[in-house]
C-alpha positions, 0 to 999 in steps of 0.5 A, spaced: 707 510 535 711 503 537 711 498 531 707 493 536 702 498 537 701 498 530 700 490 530 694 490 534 689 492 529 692 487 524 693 481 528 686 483 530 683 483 524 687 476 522 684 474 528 677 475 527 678 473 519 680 466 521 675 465 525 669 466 521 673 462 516 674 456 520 666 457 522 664 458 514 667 452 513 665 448 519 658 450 516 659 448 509 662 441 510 657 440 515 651 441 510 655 437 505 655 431 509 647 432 511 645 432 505 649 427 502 653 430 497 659 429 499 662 422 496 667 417 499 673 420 495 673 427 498 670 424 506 678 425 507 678 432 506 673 433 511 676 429 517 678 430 523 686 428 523 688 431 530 688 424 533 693 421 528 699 424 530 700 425 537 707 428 537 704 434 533 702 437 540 710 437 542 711 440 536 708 446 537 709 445 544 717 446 543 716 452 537 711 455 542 717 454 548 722 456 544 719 463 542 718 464 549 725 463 551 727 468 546 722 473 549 724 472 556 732 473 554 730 480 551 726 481 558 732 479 562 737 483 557 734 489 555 740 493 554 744 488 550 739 486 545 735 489 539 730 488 536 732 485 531 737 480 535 730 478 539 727 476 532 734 472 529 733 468 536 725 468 536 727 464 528 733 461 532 730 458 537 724 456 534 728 452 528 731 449 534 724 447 537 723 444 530 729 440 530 728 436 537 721 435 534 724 431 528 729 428 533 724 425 538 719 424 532 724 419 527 726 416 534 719 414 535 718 411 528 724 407 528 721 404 535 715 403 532 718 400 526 722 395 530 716 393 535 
């Protein structure tokens, strides 16, 4: 049995728990609000704060991109590459993919500071 057959129950089950989590959660914060018994110290907690930072989207845009770039590379190169070398590249890349987020990130808020 190959090691990513192996990971497809797993994933699966990882999967289907967070989702039935999120949508308990969705659930309870929703009937919290209804009846009132949320009060407005813990409002925030239960917000929507994806519209607050748009760059979060090129954040994992670049991570996501970054991980794909080292799959392609062990896809080209099957022969001179292991597996644990594409897991070192899928960190390698993905740290870089972080790193220009924070570089166009700094960048913006210094623009903003200075406007």
């Amino acid at each position: 049995m190959d090691s990513f057959e192996a990971l497809i129950p797993i994933v699966f089950f990882i999967t289907f728990a967070a989702i039935i989590k999120i949508l308990s959660d969705n659930r309870v914060r929703k009937m919290l609000i209804e009846k009132g018994r949320i009060d407005e110290n813990l409002k925030y907690l239960y917000q929507n704060h994806a519209g607050e930072n748009p760059l979060s989207s090129v954040k994992w845009g670049l991570v996501l991109i970054g991980l794909g770039l080292a799959f392609l590379l062990r896809l080209l190169f099957p022969e001179h590459m292991s597996d644990e070398a594409l897991v070192g590249m899928m960190f390698l890349f993905s740290g870089i993919g972080f790193l220009s987020y924070y570089a166009i990130a700094k960048k913006q808020q210094q623009s903003q500071n200075h406007s």
